[in-house]
C-alpha positions, -999 to 999 in steps of 0.1 A, spaced: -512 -293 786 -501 -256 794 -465 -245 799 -457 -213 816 -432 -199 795 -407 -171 809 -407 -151 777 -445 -147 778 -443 -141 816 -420 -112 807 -435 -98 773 -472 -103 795 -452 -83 821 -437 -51 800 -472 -53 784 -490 -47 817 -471 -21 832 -467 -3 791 -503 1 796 -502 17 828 -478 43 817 -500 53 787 -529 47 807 -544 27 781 -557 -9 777 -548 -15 738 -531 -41 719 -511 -20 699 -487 -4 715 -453 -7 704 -467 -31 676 -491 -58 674 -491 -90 695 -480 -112 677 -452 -93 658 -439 -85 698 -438 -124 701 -412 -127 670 -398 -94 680 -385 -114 715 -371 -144 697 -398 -168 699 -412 -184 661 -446 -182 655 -462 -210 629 -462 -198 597 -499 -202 594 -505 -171 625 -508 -133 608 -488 -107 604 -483 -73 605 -514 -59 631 -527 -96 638 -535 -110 671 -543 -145 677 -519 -147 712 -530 -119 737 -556 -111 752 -559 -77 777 -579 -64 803 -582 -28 825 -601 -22 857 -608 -54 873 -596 -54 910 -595 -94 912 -585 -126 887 -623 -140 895 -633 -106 879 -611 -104 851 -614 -138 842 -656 -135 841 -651 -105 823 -625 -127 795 -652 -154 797 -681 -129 785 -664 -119 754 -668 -140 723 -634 -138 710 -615 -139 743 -636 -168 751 -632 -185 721 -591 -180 721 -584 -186 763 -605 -218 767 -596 -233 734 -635 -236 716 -622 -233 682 -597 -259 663 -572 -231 652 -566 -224 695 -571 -256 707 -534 -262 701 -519 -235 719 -500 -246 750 -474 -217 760 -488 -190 784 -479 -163 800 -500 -134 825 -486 -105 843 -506 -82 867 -498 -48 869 -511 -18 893 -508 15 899 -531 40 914 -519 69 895 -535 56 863 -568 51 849 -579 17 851 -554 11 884 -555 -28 873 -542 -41 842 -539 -79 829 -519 -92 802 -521 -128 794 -504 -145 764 -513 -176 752 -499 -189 720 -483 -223 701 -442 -219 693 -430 -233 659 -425 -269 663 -384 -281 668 -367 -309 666 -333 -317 680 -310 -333 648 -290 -365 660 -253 -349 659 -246 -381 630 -265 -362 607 -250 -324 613 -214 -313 619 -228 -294 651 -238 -304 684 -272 -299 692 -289 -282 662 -324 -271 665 -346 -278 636 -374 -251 628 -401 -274 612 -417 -262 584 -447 -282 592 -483 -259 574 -511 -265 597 -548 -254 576 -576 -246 594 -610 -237 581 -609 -205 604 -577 -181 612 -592 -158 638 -583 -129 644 -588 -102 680 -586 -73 658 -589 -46 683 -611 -63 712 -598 -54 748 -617 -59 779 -622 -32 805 -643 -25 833 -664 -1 820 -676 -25 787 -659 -47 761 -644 -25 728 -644 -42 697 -630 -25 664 -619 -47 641 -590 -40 615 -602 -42 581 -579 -65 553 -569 -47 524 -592 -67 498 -627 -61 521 
């Protein structure tokens, strides 16, 4: 089951109307996804990348309405794959968050944001066993899956799909 969650709504938000400003549709600005998830307080699990990864957003320029966005997001492999959950490693991600964002002034008027994303698991400790009230427990639970995907660079826009992909140091 999904669960809007406020902080996506708002990082999906700044992200749209970022975009607007620079008049570009990238994932990069200001940092990489998901280092702009930890960078708002949320944990990722351990197992999601660092640095410029991006297993969490997923961005689009140009499309006047959702039903054309959201064919758009469907026609792309690795948008696909991450915003209907078709591979194990997504399939567990239930926090989400879109923003919608125009302005005439700019290149692709329209721009959509749309994190989606799992949080590190928490537990609330029974106050017997800590001398605070209501601790939160970050659980250090690994999850391994076959396949870490990552966006890379992918974005969405109107005039065509751009995919560059970041290369790994060792490749």
């Amino acid at each position: 089951m999904l669960t809007c969650n406020p902080t996506l709504v708002k990082l999906a938000e700044e992200k749209a109307k970022d975009m607007a400003q620079r008049g570009l549709v990238s994932h990069f600005l200001g940092g990489s996804p998901n280092t702009r998830i930890r960078n708002a307080g949320l944990t990722l699990p351990e197992y999601y990348g660092d640095a410029m990864s991006n297993q969490v957003e997923a961005l689009a320029g140009g499309y006047k309405t959702a039903d054309d966005v959201w064919y758009a997001l469907k026609t792309s492999t690795s948008h696909r794959q991450h915003l209907l959950g078709e591979l194990p490693f997504y399939q567990e991600q239930d926090q989400i968050g879109i923003a919608f964002f125009k302005d005439y002034s700019t290149p692709h008027v329209e721009y959509w944001a749309i994190y989606l994303t799992k949080l590190a698991d928490t537990q609330r400790l029974p106050e017997a066993e800590t001398k605070r009230p209501s601790t939160l427990l970050l659980s250090k639970r690994k999850k391994k899956f076959e396949q870490v995907p990552d966006k890379g660079l992918g974005i969405v826009t109107e005039s065509g799909e751009v995919i560059l992909q970041t290369k790994k140091p060792d490749e």
